[in-house]
N, C-alpha and C positions, 0 to 999 in steps of 0.2 A: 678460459673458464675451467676448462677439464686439471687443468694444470693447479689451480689455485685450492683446487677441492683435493686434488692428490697430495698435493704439501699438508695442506690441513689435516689428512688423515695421517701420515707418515709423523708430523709433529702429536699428535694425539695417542700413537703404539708408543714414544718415547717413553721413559719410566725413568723419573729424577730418583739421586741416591734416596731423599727423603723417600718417597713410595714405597721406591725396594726396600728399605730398612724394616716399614712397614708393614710390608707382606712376611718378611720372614719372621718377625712379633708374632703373628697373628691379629685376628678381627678385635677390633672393640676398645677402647679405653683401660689401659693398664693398671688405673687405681681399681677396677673392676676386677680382676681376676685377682683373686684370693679372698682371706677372711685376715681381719685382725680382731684380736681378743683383747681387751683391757679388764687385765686383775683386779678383784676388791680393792686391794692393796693400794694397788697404783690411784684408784678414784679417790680413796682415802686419805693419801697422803695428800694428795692436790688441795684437799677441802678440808684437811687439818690446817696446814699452811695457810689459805687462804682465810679460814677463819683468826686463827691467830693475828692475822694484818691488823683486824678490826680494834679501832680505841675502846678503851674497855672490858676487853676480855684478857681477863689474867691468866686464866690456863682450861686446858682440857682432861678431861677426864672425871669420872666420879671418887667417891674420896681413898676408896682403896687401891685405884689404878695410880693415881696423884701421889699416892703416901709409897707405892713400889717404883712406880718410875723417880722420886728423890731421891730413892735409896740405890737403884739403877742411873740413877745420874752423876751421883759422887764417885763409882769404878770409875778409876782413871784408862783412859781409852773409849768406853761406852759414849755413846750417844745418844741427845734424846730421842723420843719416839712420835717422832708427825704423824701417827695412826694414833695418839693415846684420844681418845674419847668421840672416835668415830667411829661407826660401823656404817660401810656401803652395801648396798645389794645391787650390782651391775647386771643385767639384762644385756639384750641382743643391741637393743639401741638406745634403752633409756637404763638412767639409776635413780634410786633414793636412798637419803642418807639420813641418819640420825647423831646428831651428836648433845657431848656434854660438856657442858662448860662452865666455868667458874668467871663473874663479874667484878667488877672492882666497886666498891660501894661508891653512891652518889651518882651514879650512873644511872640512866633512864634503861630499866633490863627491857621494854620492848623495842627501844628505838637500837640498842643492842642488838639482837635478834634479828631485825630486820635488817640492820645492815650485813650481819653475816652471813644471814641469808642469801640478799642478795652476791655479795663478796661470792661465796660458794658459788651458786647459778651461775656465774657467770663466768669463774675461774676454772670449774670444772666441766660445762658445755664448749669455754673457747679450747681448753687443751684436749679433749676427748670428743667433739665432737656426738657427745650421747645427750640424750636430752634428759635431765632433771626434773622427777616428776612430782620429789618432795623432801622437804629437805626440814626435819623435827627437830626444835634445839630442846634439848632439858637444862635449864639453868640447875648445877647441883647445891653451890656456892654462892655466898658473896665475901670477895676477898676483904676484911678492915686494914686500913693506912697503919694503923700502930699495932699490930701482929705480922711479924715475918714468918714463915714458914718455918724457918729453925728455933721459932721459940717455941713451938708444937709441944706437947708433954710427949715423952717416948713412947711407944707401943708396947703392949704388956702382953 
């Protein structure tokens, strides 16, 4: 009996490589020590994109950002801008966002709205892990079928 309780403890002083790897980490769960910080930027871009998915929605922005970013879209090299007609305010654990956006006519603008909403909520809490406390669309627009953009009158 003396014998079975000494093995017992000799096996319990043992320290497997996982333990010791362990100990020299330190205490505690590793996603726990630090901070990570997510830029306006970065929320923005997520729930620019993500709104974009939605049927219906022709573009972002109000009409003077719309009318600079075509003119920024035609330099060859530039690219568009996934921030135009978002603005985020990111907090410690949650954001809200507001955007703008332009619909395509014939289109139901609240069942729009709600889906991009949704879309957003959920594109930007699964990648960012922040919670979404409100997310305000301003319809600026409604795009018509037989107007393209380059048939605009030039700016004066």
């Amino acid at each position: 009996m003396t014998d079975t309780s000494t093995e017992a403890t000799e096996t319990a002083t043992e320290v497997s490589p996982v333990q010791s790897l362990a100990a020299r980490r330190g205490p505690g769960d590793p996603a726990t020590r630090g901070r990570t910080t997510i830029a306006d930027d970065v929320v923005a871009k997520i729930a620019g994109m993500a709104a974009r998915d939605v049927v219906g929605v022709h573009a972002m922005g109000g009409g003077m950002a719309r009318t600079f970013g075509s003119v920024r879209d035609r330099v060859p090299g530039a690219s568009k801008s996934a921030t135009r007609g978002v603005k985020a305010e990111v907090g410690e654990v949650q954001t809200a966002l507001d955007l703008q956006i332009v619909v395509e006519y014939g289109v139901s603008i609240g069942e729009v709205a709600r889906t991009v909403r949704e879309n957003v909520i959920s594109a930007v809490e699964r990648m960012t892990g922040l919670e979404v406390v409100e997310v305000n669309i301003n319809v600026d627009d409604v795009h018509l079928p037989d107007l393209d953009d380059d048939d605009r009158p030039p700016l004066q």
